[in-house]
C-alpha positions in Angstrom: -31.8 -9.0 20.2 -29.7 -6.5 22.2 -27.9 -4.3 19.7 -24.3 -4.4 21.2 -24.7 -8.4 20.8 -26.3 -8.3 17.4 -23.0 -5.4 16.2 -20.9 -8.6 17.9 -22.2 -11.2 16.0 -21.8 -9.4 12.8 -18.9 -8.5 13.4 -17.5 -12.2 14.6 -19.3 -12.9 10.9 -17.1 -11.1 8.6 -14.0 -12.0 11.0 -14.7 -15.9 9.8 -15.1 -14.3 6.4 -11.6 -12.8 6.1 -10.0 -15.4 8.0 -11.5 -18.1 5.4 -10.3 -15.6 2.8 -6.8 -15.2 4.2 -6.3 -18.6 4.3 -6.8 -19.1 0.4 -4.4 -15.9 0.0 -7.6 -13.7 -1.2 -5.7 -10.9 1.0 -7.8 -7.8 -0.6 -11.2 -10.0 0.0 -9.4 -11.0 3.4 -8.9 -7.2 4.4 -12.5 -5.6 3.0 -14.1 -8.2 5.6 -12.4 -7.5 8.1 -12.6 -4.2 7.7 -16.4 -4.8 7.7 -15.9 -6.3 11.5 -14.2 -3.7 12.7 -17.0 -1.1 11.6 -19.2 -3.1 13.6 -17.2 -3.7 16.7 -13.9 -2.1 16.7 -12.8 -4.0 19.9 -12.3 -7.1 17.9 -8.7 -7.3 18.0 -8.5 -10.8 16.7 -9.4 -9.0 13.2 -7.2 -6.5 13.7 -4.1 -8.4 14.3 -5.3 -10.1 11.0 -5.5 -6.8 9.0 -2.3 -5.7 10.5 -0.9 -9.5 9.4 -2.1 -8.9 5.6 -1.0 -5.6 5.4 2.2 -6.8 6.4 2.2 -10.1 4.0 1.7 -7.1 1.3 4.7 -5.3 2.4 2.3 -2.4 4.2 4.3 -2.5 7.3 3.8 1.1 8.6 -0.2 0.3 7.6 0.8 -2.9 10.0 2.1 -1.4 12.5 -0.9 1.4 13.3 -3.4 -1.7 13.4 -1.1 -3.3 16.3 -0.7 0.0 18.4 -4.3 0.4 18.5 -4.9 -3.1 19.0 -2.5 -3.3 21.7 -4.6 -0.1 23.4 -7.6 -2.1 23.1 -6.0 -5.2 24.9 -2.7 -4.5 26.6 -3.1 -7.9 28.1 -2.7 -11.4 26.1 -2.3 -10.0 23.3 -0.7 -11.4 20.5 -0.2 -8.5 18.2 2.5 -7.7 21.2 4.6 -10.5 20.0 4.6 -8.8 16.4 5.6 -5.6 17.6 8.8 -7.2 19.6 9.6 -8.9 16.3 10.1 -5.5 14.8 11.6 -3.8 17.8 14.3 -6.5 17.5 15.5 -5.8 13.9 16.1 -2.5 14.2 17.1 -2.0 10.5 13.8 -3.3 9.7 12.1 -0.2 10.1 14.8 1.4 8.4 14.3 0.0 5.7 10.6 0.3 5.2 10.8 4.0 5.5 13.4 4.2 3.1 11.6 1.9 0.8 8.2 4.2 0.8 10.9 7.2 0.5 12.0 5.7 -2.9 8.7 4.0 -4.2 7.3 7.8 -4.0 10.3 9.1 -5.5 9.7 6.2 -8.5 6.0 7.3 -8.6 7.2 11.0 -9.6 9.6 9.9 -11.8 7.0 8.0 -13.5 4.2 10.9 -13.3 7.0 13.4 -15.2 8.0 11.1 -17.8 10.7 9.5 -16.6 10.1 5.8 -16.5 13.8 4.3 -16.5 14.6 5.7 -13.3 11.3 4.7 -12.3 11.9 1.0 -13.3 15.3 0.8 -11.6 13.9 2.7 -8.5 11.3 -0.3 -8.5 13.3 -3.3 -9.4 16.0 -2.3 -6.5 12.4 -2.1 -4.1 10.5 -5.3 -5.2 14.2 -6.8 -4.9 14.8 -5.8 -1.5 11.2 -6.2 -0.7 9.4 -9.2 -3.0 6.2 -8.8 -0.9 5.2 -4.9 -2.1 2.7 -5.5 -4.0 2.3 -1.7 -5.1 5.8 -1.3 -6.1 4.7 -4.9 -8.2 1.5 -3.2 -9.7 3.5 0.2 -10.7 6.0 -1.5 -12.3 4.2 -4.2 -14.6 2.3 -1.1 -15.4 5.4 1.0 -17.1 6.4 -2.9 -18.2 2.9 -2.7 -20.5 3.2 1.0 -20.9 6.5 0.2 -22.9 5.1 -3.4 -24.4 7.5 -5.6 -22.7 4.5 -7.6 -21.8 6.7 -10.7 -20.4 8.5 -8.9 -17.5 5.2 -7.1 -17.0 4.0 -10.9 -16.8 6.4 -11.7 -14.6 5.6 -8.6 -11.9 2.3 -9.5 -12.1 2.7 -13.1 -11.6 4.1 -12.0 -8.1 1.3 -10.2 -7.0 -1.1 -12.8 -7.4 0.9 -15.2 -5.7 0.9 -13.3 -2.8 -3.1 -11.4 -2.9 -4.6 -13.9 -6.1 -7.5 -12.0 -6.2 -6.0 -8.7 -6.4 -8.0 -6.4 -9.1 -5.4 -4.6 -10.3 -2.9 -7.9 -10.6 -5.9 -9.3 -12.5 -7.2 -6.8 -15.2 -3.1 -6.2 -16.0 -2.7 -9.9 -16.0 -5.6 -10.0 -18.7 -4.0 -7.3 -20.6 -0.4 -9.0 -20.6 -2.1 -12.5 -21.5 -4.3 -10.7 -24.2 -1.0 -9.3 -25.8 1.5 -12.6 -25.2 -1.2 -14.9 -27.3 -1.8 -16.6 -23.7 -5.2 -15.6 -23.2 -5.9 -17.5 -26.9 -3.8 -20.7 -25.4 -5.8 -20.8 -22.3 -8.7 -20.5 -24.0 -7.7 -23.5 -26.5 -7.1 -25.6 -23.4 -10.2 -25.4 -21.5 -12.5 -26.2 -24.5 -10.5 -28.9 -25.4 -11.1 -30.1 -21.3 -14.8 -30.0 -21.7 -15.1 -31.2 -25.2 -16.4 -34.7 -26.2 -15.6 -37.3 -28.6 -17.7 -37.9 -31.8 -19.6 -41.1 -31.2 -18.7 -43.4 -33.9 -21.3 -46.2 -35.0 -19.4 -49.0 -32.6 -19.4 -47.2 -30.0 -23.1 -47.3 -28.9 -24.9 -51.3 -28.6 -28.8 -50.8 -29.2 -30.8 -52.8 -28.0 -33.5 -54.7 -30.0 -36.7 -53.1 -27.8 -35.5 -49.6 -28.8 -38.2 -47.6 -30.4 -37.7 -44.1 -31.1 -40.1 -41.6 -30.1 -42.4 -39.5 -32.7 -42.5 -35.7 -32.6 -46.5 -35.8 -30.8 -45.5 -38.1 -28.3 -42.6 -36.0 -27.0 -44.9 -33.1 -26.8 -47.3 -34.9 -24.2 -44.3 -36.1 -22.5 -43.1 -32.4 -22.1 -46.8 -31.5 -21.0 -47.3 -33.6 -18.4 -44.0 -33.2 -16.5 -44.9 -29.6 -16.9 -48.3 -30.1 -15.3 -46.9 -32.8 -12.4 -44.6 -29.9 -11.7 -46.2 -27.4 -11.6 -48.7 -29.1 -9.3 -45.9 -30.5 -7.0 -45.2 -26.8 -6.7 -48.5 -25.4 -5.6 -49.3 -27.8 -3.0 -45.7 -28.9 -1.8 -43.4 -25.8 -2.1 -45.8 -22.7 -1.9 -47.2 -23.9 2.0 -43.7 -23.8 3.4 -42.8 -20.5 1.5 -45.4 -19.3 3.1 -45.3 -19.8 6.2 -41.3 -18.9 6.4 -42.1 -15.3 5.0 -44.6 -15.0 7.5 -42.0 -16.3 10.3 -39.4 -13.9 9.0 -41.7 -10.9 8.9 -43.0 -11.5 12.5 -39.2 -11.6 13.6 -38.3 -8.3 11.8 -41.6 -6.9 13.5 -40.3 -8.0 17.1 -37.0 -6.5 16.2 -37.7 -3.1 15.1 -40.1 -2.9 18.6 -36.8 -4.0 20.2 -34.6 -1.2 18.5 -37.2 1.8 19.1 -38.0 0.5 22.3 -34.1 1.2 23.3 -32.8 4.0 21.0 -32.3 6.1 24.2 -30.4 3.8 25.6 -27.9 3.2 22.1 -27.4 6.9 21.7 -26.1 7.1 25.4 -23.7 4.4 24.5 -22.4 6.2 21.0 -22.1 9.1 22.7 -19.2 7.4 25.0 -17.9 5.1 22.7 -17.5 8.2 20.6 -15.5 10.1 23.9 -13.4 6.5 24.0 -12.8 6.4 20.5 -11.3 10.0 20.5 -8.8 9.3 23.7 -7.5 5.8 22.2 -7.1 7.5 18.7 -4.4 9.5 21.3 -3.5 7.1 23.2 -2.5 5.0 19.5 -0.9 8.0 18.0 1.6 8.3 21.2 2.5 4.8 21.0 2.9 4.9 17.3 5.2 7.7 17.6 7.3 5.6 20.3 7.1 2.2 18.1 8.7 4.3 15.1 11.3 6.0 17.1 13.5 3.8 16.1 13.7 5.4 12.3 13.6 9.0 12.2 12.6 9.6 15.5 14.0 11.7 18.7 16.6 8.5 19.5 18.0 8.7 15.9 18.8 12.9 15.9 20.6 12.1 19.3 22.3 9.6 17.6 23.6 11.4 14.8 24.2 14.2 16.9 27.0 12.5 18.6 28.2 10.9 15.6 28.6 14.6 14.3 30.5 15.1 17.7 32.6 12.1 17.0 33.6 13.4 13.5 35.0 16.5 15.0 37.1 14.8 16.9 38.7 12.5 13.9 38.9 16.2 11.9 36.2 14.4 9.3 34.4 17.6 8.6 32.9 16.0 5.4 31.6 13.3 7.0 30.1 15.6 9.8 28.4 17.8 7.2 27.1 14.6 5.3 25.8 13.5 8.8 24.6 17.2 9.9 22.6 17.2 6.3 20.3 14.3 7.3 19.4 15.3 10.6 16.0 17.1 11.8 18.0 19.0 14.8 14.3 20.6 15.5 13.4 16.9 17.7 16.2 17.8 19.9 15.1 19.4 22.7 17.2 18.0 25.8 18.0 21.8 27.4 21.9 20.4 28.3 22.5 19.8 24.7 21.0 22.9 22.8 24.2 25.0 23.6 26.3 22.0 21.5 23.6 21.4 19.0 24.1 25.5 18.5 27.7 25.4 17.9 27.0 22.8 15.7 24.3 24.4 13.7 26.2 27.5 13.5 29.7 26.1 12.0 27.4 24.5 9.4 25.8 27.6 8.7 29.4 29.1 7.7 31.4 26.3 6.1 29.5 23.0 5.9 26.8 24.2 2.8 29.9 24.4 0.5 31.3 21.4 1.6 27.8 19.9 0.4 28.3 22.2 -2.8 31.7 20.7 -3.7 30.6 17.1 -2.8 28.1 17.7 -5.6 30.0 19.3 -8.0 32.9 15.8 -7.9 29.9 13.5 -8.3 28.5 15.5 -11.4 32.2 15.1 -13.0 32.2 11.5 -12.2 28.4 11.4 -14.2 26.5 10.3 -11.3 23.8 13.0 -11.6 21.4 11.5 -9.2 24.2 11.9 -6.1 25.1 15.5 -7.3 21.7 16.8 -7.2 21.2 15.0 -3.6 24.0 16.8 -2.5 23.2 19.9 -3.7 19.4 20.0 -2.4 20.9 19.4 0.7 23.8 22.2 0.4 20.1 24.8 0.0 18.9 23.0 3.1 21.3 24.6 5.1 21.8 27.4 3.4 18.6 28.5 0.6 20.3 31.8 0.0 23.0 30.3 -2.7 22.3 31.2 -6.4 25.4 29.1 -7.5 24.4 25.9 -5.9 21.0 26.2 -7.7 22.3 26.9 -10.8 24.6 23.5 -10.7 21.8 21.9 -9.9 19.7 23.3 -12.8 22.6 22.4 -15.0 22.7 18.7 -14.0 19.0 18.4 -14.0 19.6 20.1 -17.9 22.2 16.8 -18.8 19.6 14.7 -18.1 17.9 16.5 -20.6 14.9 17.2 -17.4 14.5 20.9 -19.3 11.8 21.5 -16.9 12.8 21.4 -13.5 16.0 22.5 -15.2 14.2 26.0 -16.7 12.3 26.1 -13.5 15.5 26.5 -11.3 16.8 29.3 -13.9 14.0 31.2 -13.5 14.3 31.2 -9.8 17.7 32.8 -10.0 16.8 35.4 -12.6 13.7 36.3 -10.5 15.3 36.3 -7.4 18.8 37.0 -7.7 19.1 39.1 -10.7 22.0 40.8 -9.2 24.4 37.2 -8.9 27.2 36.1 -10.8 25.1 33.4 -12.3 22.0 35.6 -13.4 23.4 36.3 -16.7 24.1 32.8 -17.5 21.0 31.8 -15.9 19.6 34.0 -18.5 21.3 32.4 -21.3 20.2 28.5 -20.4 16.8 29.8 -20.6 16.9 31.1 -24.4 16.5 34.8 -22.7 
């Protein structure tokens, strides 16, 4: 059998596979098969639109979205994963929200890594809430559900994920643990005896007839010996023959075969050299038009955009909402040779007066108690300006009231170490117990 149409059939194989396992919502089964046919022949698009569909179903969408690309480099023509990407294009908050949604589901996974599961929990309810399909943000927070024994939100979390993926492994093993500690593992258990257990016969329940004899002990024996020997002879001269024969069939076939493969190995290393030259220009090809796809959030369109909505606060005289805007913005994309000189000015009026605007916006919202917003507005007061001892020391101090003495005694140290000289060194000192 040629080996390009032997990779094909294999690969068609495990397509059917995830596709039958897709359609029973087994998405982790669905997605290991199919990842199966595209080792074999990674011009299957068919099971890479799939893929790209589960990850999506799962709330993977920039997982999604790479599948598509390179599908739709594979087959720019009739393809359906084209459709998909049009879908996304035309919501353009869609991809917005994603990114922000991975921004905060990592920023919930370090809360939860340094000890600090409440923010983690209301980081993840506000995800799961605008996005019921992630099934990590699920997963991560059953698990600080368990980790603090309210097993029946944990239940509830976990219930989710194995509506969407119901074979998921982690969804199961926390599901056991949840059911374990609820007394619904015991219930379950009770039930599915009591499904496959029988009634005691009572005496009127059974009519024997009158020819009924019971049979002795030795007669049962010989019974049990002869079936063994009519058996075991049915075996030997019915089953054995054809055995036979279809080992010997199979073994000449994997003879005929392995002639076939060594007879052409010249030939497949030719073709694995190209596909491997192939491979290496559509991985380019796939990273371009990913970057295009996702220009729509974060991307070269968006830093023009704020750009002139930086403009367009100058004009109003809003130079705190011009400085909020300036803080989010990645100027470094913009590259148009006509706007540098205004992106300059821009950069350079921010340089001198928009970091303390950023500085004072942080200190209000740490007197109105919302700590979170003060520290965002401080980090990015140092964005524009690092060089500010008495930014980082406000921040230290609001990361000290919420009693994070870490980050808060790692902040100190860096204005001891590196501004000894400041206003704030001394007091630095003192927060630290120096």
């Amino acid at each position: 059998m040629d080996y390009v149409k032997r990779n094909g059939q294999i690969a068609n194989s495990f397509y059917n596979l995830g596709l039958e396992r897709a359609q029973i919502r087994d998405l982790t089964g669905a997605a290991e098969a199919l990842k199966k046919s595209l080792h074999f022949n990674k011009y299957q698009t068919d099971a890479r639109n799939l893929l790209g569909l589960i990850y999506y179903e799962m709330g993977e969408v920039s997982d999604a979205i790479v599948q598509w690309v390179i599908s739709l480099n594979l087959q720019p023509d009739n393809n359906r994963c084209d459709y998909y990407l049009e879908e996304i294009q035309r919501k353009p908050g869609r991809l917005e929200a994603v990114d922000q949604n991975i921004k905060k589901y990592n920023q919930a996974l370090w809360y939860a890594q340094h000890s600090s599961d409440d923010l983690a929990v209301l980081q993840l309810a506000g995800i799961v809430e605008e996005n019921p399909n992630f099934v990590k943000a699920h997963l991560l927070l059953a698990l600080l559900y368990m980790a603090h024994e309210d097993y029946t939100k944990a239940g509830k979390s976990l219930y989710r994920v194995l509506q969407i993926d119901k074979n998921n492994p982690k969804g199961q093993w926390y599901m056991s643990i949840v059911k374990s500690h609820t007394g619904r593992a015991e219930i379950e258990k009770r039930k599915l005896a009591n499904a496959f257990s029988h009634k005691q016969m009572q005496d009127d329940d059974v009519i024997i007839p009158p020819s009924y004899k019971e049979n002795t002990g030795g007669q049962m024996i010989v019974n049990i010996l002869i079936g063994l020997a009519l058996g075991m002879a049915a075996f030997f001269f019915l089953v054995m023959p054809a055995k036979t024969k279809s080992l010997n069939n199979i073994h000449n076939k994997e003879i005929l075969n392995y002639s076939s493969m060594l007879n052409e190995k010249s030939m497949e290393i030719d073709k694995l050299t190209e596909q491997l030259e192939n491979t290496t220009a559509e991985k380019e090809q796939a990273e371009e038009s990913l970057s295009t796809v996702a220009d729509t959030s974060g991307g070269i369109i968006t830093q023009y955009s704020m750009l002139a909505q930086i403009l367009q606060a100058y004009r109003n005289d809003d130079f705190k909402t011009a400085v909020q805007i300036y803080a989010n913005m990645d100027g470094s994309l913009i590259t148009d040779g006509a706007v540098q000189p205004i992106l300059q000015l821009v950069n350079e009026d921010m340089a001198a007066n928009g970091y303390q605007v950023l500085a004072e916006l942080g200190d209000q919202a740490q007197e109105n108690g919302n700590h979170e917003q003060a520290i965002d507005f401080y980090e990015k007061s140092l964005r524009i300006k690092p060089d500010n001892p008495q930014v980082i020391f406000s921040e230290a101090m609001v990361y000290k009231s919420m009693d994070q003495t870490d980050k808060a005694n790692e902040l100190f140290g860096q204005i001891i170490m590196n501004y000894g000289n400041s206003d704030v060194a001394a007091k630095a000192k003192e927060e630290r117990g120096y």
